[in-house]
C-alpha positions as CSV (number, residue, x, y, z in Angstrom):
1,X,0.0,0.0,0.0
2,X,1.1,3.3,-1.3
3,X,2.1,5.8,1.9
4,X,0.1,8.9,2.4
5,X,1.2,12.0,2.2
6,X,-0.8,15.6,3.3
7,X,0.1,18.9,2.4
8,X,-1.4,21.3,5.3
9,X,0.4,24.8,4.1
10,X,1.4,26.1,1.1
11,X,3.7,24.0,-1.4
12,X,4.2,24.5,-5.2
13,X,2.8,22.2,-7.8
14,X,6.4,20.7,-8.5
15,X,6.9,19.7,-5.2
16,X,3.2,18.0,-5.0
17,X,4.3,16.6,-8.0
18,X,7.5,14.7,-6.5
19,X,5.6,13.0,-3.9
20,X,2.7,11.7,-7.0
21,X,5.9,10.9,-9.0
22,X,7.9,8.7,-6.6
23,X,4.2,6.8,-6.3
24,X,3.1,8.4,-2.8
25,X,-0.9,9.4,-2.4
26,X,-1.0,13.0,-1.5
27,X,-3.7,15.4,-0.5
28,X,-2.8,19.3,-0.7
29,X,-5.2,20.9,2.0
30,X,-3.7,24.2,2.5
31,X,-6.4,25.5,4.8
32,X,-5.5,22.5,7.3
33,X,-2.9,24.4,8.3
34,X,-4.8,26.8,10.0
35,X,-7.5,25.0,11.0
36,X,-6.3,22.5,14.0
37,X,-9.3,21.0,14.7
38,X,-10.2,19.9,10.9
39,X,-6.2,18.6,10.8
40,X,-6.6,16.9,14.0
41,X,-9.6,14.7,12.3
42,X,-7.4,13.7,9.0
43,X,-4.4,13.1,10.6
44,X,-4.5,9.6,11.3
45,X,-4.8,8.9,7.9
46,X,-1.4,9.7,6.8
47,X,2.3,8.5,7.2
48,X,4.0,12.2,6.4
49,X,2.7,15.6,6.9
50,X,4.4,18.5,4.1
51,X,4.1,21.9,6.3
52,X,6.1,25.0,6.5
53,X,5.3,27.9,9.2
54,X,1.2,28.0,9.6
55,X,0.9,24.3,10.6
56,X,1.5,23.7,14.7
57,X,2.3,20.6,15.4
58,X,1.4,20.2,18.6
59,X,1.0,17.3,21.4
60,X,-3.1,17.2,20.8
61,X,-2.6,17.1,16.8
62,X,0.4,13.9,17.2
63,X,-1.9,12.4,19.8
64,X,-4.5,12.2,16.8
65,X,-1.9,11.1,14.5
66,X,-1.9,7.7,14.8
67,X,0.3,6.6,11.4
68,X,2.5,9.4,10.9
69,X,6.2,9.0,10.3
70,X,7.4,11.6,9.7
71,X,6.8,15.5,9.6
72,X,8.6,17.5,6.7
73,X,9.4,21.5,7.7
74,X,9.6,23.3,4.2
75,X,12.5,25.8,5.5
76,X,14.9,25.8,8.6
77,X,12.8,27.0,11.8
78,X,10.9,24.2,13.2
79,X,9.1,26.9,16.5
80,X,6.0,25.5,14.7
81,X,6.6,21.7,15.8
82,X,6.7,20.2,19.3
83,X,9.6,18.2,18.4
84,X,10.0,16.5,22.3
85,X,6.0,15.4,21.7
86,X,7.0,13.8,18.0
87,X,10.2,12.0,19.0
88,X,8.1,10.3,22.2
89,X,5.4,9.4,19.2
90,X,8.0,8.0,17.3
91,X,7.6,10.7,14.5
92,X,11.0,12.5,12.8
93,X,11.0,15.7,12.3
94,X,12.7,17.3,9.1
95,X,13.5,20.6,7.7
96,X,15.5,22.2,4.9
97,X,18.4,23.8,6.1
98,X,19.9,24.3,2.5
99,X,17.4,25.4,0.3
100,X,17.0,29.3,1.8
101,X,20.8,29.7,2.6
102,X,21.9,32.0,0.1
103,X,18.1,33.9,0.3
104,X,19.1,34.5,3.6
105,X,22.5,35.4,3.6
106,X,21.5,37.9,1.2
107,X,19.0,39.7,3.5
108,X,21.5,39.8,6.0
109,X,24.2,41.6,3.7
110,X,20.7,44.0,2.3
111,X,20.1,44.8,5.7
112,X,23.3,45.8,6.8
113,X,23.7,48.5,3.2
114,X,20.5,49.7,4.5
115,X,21.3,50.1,8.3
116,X,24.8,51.6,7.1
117,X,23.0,54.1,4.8
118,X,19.7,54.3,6.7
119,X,17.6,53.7,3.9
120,X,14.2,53.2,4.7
121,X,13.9,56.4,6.7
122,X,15.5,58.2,3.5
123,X,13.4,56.5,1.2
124,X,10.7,57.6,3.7
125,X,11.2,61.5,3.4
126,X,11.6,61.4,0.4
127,X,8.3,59.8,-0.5
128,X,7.0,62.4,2.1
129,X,8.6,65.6,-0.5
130,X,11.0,66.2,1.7
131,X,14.9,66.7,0.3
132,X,16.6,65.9,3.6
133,X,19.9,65.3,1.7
134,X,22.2,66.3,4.9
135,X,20.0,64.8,7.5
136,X,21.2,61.0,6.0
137,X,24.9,60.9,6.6
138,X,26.2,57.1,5.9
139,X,28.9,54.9,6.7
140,X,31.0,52.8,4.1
141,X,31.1,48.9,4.6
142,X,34.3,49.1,2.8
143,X,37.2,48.5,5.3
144,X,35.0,48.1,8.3
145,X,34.8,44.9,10.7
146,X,32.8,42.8,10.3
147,X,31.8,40.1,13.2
148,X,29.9,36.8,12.4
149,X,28.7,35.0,15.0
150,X,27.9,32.1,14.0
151,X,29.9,30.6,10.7
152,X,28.2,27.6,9.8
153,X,26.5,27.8,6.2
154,X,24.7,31.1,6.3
155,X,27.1,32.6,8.6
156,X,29.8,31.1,5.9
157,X,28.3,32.7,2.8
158,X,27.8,35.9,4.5
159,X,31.4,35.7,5.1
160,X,32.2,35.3,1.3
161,X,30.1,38.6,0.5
162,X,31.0,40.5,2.9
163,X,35.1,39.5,1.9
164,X,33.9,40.7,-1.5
165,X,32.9,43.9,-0.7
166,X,36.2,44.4,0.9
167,X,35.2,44.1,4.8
168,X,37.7,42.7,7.6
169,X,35.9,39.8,8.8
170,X,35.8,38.7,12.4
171,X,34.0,35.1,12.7
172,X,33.1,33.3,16.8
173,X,31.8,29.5,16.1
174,X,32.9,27.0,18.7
175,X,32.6,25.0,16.2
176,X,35.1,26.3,13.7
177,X,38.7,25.4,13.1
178,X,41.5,27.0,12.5
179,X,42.0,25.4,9.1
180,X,38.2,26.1,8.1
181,X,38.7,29.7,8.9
182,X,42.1,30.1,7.0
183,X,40.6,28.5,3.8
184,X,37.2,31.0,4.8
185,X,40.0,33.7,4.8
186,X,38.6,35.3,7.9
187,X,39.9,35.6,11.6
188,X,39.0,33.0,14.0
189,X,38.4,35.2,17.5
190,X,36.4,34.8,20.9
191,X,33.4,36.7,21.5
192,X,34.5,39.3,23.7
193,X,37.3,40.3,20.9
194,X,34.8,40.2,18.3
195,X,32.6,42.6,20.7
196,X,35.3,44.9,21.1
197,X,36.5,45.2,16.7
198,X,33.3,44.8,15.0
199,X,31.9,47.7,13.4
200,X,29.3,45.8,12.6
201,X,28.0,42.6,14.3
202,X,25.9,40.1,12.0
203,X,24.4,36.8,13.8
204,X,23.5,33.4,12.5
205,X,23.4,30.7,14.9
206,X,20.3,28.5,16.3
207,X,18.4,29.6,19.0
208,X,19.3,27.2,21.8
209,X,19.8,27.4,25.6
210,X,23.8,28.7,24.9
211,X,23.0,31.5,22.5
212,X,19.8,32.7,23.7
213,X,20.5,36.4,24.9
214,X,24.3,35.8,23.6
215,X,23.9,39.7,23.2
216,X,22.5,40.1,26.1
217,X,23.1,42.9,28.3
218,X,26.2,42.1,29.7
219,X,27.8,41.5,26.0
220,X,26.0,44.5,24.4
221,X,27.8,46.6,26.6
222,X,31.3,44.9,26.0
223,X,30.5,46.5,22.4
224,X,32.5,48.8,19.9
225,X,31.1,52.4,20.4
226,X,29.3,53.3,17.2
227,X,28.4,49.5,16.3
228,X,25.7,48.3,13.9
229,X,23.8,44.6,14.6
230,X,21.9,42.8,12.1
231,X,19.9,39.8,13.6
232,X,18.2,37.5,10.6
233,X,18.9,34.4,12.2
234,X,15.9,34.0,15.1
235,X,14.5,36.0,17.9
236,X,15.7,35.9,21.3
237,X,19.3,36.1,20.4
238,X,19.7,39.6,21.4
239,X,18.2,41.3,24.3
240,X,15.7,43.9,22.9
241,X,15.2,45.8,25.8
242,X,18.9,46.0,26.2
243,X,19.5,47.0,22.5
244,X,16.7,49.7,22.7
245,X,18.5,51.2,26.1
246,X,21.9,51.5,23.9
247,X,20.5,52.8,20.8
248,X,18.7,55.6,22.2
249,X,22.2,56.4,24.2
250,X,24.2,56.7,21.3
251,X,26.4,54.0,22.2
252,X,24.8,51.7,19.6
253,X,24.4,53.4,16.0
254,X,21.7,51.3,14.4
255,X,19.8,47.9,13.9
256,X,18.7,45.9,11.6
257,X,16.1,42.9,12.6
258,X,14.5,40.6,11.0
259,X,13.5,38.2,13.4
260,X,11.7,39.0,17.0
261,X,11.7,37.3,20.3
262,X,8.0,36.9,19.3
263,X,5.9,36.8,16.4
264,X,4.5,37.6,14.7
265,X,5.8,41.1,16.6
266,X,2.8,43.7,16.3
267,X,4.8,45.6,18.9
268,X,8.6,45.8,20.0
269,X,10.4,48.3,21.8
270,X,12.9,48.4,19.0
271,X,9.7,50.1,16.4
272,X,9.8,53.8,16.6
273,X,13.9,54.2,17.4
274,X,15.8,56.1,14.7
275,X,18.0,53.8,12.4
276,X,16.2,50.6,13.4
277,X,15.4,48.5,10.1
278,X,12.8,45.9,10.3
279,X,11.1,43.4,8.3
280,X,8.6,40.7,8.8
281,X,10.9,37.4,8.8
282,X,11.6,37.9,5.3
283,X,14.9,36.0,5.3
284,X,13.7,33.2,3.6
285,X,11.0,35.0,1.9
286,X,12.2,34.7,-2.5
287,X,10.4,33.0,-5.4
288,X,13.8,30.8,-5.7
289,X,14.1,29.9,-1.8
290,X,10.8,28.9,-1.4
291,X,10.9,26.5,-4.2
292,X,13.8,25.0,-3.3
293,X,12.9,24.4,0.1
294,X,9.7,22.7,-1.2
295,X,11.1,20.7,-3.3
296,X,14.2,19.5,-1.0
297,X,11.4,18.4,1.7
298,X,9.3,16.5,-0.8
299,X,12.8,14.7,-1.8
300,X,13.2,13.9,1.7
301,X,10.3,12.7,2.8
302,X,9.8,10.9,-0.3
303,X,13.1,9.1,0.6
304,X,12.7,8.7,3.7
305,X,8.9,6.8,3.3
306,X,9.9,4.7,0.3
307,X,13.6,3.3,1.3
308,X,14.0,4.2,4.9
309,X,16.8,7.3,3.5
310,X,16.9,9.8,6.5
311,X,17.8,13.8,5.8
312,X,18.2,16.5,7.8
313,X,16.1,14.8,10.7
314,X,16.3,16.6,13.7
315,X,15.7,14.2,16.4
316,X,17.3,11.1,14.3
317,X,20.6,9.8,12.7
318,X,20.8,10.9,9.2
319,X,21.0,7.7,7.2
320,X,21.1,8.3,3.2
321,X,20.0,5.8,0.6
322,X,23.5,4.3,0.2
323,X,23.9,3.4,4.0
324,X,20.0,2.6,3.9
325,X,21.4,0.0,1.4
326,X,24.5,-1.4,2.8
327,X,23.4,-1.0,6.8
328,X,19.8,-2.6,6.5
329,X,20.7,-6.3,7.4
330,X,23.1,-4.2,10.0
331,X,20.2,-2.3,11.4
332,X,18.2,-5.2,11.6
333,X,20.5,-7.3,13.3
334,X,21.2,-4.3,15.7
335,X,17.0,-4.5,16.7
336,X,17.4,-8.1,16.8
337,X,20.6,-8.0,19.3
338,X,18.5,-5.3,21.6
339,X,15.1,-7.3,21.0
340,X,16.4,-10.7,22.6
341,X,18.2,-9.3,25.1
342,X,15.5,-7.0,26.3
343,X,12.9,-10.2,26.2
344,X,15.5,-11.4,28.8
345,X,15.5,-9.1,30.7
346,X,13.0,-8.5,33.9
347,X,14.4,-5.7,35.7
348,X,14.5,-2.1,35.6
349,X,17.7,-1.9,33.0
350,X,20.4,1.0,34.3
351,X,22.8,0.7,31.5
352,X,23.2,-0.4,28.0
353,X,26.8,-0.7,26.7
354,X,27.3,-1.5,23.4
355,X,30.9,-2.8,21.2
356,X,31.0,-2.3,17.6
357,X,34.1,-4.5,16.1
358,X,35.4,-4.6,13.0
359,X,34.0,-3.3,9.5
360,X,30.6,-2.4,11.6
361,X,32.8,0.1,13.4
362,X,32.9,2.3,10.8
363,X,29.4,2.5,9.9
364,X,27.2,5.1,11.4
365,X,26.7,4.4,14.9
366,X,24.2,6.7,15.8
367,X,21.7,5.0,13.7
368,X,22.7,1.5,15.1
369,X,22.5,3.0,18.4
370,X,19.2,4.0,18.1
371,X,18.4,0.5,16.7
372,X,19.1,-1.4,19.0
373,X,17.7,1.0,21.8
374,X,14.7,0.4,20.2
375,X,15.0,-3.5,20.2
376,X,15.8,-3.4,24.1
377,X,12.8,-0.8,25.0
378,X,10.5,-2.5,22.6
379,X,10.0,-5.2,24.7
380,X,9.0,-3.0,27.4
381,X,6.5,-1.0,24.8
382,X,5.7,-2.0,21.4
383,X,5.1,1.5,20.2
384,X,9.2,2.1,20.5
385,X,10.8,2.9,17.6
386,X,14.3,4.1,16.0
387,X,13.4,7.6,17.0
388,X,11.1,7.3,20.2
389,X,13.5,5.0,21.7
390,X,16.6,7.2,22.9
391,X,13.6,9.4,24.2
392,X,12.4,6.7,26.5
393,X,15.8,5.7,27.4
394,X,17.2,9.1,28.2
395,X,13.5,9.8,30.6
396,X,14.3,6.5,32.0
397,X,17.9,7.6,33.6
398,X,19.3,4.4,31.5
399,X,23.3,5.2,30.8
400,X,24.5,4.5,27.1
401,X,28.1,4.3,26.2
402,X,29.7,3.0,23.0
403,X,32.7,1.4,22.2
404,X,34.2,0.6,18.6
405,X,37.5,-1.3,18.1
406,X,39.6,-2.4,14.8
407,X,38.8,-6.0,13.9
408,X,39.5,-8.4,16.6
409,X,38.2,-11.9,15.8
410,X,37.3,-14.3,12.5
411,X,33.9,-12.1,11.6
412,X,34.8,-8.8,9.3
413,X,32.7,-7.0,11.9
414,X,30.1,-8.2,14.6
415,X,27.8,-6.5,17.4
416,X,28.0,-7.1,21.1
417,X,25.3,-5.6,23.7
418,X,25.4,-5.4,27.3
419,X,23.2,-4.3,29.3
420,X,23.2,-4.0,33.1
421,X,20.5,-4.3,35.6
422,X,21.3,-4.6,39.9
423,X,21.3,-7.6,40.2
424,X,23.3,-9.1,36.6
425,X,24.6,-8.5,33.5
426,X,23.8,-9.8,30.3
427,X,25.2,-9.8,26.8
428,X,24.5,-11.5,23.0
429,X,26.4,-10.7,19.9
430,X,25.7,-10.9,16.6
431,X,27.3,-10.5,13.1
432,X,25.9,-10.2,9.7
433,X,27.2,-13.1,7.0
434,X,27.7,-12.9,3.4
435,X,24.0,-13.7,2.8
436,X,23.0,-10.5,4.4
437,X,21.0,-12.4,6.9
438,X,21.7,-11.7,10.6
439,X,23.1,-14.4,13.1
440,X,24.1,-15.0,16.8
441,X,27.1,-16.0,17.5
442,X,27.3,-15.2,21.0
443,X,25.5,-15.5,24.3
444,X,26.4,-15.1,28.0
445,X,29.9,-15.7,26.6
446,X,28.8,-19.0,24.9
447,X,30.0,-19.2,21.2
448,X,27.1,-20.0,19.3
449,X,25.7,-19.6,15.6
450,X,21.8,-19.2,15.1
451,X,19.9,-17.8,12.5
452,X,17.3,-15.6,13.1
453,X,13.6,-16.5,13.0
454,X,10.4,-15.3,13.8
455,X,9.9,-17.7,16.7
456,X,12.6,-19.1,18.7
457,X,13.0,-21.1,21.6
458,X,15.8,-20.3,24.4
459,X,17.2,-23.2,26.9
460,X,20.2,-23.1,29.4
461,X,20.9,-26.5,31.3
462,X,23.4,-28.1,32.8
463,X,26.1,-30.1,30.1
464,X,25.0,-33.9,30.7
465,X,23.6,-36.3,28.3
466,X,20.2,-36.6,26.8
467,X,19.1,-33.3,26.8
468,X,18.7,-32.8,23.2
469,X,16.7,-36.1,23.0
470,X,14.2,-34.8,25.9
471,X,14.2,-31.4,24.1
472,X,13.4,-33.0,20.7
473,X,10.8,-35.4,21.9
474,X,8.9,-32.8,24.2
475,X,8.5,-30.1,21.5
476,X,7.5,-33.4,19.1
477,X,4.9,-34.6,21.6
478,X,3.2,-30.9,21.5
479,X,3.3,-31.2,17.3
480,X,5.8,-28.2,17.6
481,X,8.2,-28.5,14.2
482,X,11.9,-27.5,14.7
483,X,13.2,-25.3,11.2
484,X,16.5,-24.7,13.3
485,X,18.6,-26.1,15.8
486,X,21.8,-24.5,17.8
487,X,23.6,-25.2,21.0
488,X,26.6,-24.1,22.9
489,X,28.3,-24.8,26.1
490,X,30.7,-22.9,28.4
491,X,33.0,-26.0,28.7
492,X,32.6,-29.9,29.0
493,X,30.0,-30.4,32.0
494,X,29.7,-26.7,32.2
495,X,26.4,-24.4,31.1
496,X,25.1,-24.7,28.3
497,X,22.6,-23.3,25.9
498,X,20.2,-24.1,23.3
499,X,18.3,-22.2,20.3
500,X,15.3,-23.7,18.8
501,X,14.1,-22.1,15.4
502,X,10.7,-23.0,15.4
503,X,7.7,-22.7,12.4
504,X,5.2,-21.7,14.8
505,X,4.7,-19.8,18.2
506,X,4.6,-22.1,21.4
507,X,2.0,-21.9,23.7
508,X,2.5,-21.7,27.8
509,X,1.6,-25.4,27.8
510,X,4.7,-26.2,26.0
511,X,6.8,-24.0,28.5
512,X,5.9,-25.4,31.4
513,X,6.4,-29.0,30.2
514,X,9.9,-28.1,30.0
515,X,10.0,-26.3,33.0
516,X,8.7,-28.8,35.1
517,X,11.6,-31.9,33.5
518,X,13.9,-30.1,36.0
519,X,16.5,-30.4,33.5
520,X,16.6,-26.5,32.0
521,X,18.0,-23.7,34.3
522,X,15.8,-21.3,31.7
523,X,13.3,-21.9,29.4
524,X,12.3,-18.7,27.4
525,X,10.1,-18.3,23.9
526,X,10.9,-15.5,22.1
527,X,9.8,-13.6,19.0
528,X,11.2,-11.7,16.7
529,X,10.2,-9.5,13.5
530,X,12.0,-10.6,11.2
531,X,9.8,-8.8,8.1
């Protein structure tokens, strides 16, 4: 059956297109978006949801959204969607962080000409009949500092223009190297020397708990007498009231701002001040970023719904087609690993470490990670998936750690999981062979090779004779047919352990039969999905 896909804001006909292209159903109800209640009764009838800013995505709307998979942000800002409520659902969130760089950028640069030349309040009196040619003295850009906050790939092109009009640039990232900023050709410097040069101060980082308010205050007054700031990136970066105080001092010549601590901002202490420019949230706002954002999200979610391809999620690994293609059966055995250990498992679990040996190593973890969380917490509720399952983990005070080491045995590359509880531990491992089909190979520290199957029977007993027989015989007696057989023992006399591969589930009946032989330590059914 051919996923669903709706549309709840407004998307161009090329990007509705994609999705009817690639063989999804889509509806394109743009008045859903504003409209909660009517998109709170359709919900549950899709697996993705196209939006960009008028859809809220809230915890009521993914309470009613019983299918969904996956949520698709037509540009970068994601305010709109409860992305804490979606990850617990299970549901990734996307956006397009590409599509509207240059767009952006380019407002940025346009803002700071006009805050350097005071434009619209020229353009102003002039419409107005007024010739108020002295009253509009400028500043050049040429030679002046510039100081980026934020490099990454707005920041980064806004860099490049502003180099090419002829400005010293000044970049802070925490994130940005040395060598980055040499080939970027500007100066790598910490905030309170970019605070002190700039002549003008341009931001473009997230908002998150470490940059809101990084102009704040304390920083704004750390600032070059006579700076301009230009703030297209997102509201709450800068501290308006603070800003506001400075401007109408002197010690702060002008701002441009594009983006408010909220919005849509009717009113803003910043609206009346002299050499203030400011715009609706236009940074995204052209006939070529729109498209492209469009069409980037109906790519992705397109991928993402037909071959498991995951881009520019937000709360998930970002797995494109390629790995999809070579880390499926390493995915799956990942789940399976996490699934059997967590059907073995009764108590509360307080950590999960997990070994990745071998050609696996260099694969991407995260994803695996989030696998095989989701095989362990599946167990505990079948909702639990890839994305979800962190969520529940982290809520849950469960420590993860991850190891990966070069090859180290005979298998190119194998998975081993151990998870810890008070009272034990307990591990499996598991490789993939050339077949591309997963197998065990290890359990409790017992060597072991067992194929994977939907219904499988697990055994521990002491090493003595007969046991097979009995085990054979029993599951005969209760018509039970055996597809697969594997056992493995510590040492001679020692523990050992059994997996059955059976063609059908057992019932209690069975269980208890074998139970009550006194001959098994452990006797545990277990099922798998092995779809």
């Amino acid at each position: 059956m051919a996923p669903k896909v709706l549309i709840s804001d407004k998307l161009s006909d090329a990007a509705v297109q994609i999705f009817r292209d690639r063989g999804i159903e889509v509806d394109f109800r743009p008045e859903l978006g504003k409209d909660k209640d009517a998109l709170a009764e359709v919900i549950g009838n899709y697996d993705g949801l196209a939006i960009r800013s008028a859809t809220k995505v809230t915890p009521s709307i993914l309470e009613k959204a019983t299918n969904l998979k996956v949520v698709g942000r037509a540009g970068i800002g994601t305010d709109n969607i409860d992305k804490e409520a979606a990850s617990k659902k299970g549901v990734i969130v996307m956006n397009t962080p590409f599509g509207n760089m240059i767009t952006t950028a380019e407002h940025a640069i346009a803002m700071m000409f006009a805050v350097a030349r005071q434009l619209p309040e020229a353009s102003e009196s002039t419409h107005a009949g007024k010739w108020e040619k002295s009253k509009f003295m400028g500043v050049e850009l040429t030679g002046k500092t510039l100081g980026v906050i934020g490099a990454g790939n707005i920041g980064g092109i806004v860099c490049d223009r502003a180099r090419g009009l002829k400005m010293k640039v000044a970049a802070y990232d925490p994130f940005l190297s040395q060598e980055k900023a040499d080939k970027m050709g500007v100066e790598k410097v910490e905030l309170d020397e970019l605070l002190a040069r700039a002549d003008f101060i341009t931001l473009h980082v997230p908002l998150t708990d470490q940059t809101r308010n990084i102009l704040g205050r304390e920083n704004l007054a750390k600032t070059k007498k006579g700076v301009r700031i230009i703030n297209c990136a997102r509201g709450g970066l800068v501290d308006e009231e603070a800003l506001a105080e400075l401007l109408k001092s002197g010690h702060v010549a002008g701002a441009a701002f594009d983006v408010f601590a909220v919005e849509p901002a009717k009113e803003n202490v910043l609206f009346g001040l002299p050499n203030v420019v400011c715009t609706p949230h236009l940074g995204a706002s052209t006939t070529e970023a729109q498209e492209n954002v469009a069409l980037q999200v109906a790519e992705q979610m397109a991928d993402y719904l037909l071959t498991g391809a995951v881009s520019n999620a937000l709360n998930m690994p970002s797995v494109t087609a390629e790995e999809a293609k070579v880390m499926g059966p390493w995915i799956k055995l990942a789940g399976h690993l996490g699934n059997f250990i967590g059907q073995m498992t009764d108590e509360a679990i307080t950590a999960i470490n997990i070994l990745y040996d071998g050609a696996v190593a260099e694969m991407n973890l995260e994803a695996l990670n989030c696998s095989l969380i989701a095989g362990i917490m599946k167990t505990i509720s079948p909702e639990v998936n890839m994305v979800s399952a962190p969520v529940i983990a982290r809520e849950r005070g469960i420590q993860i750690s991850t190891t990966n080491q070069e090859q180290s045995g005979a298998f190119e590359g194998y998975i081993k999981v151990t998870v810890v509880t008070e009272k034990r531990e307990r591990s499996i491992a598991g490789t993939v062979f050339s077949d591309g089909k997963p197998r065990f190979i290890q359990i409790k520290g017992i060597n072991i090779e067992a194929e994977v199957g939907e219904h499988m029977l697990y055994t521990t007993n002491e090493d003595v004779p007969g046991i097979i027989g009995k085990l054979g015989s029993m599951l005969g007696d209760h018509k039970v047919n055996l597809a697969n057989f594997t056992l493995g023992r510590s040492t001679a006399g020692g523990e050992a352990i059994a997996i059955a591969y059976l063609d059908e589930e057992i019932g209690d009946d069975v269980v208890t039969a074998l139970r009550d032989t006194g001959l098994f330590q452990q006797v545990k059914p277990l099922e798998f999905d092995v779809a």
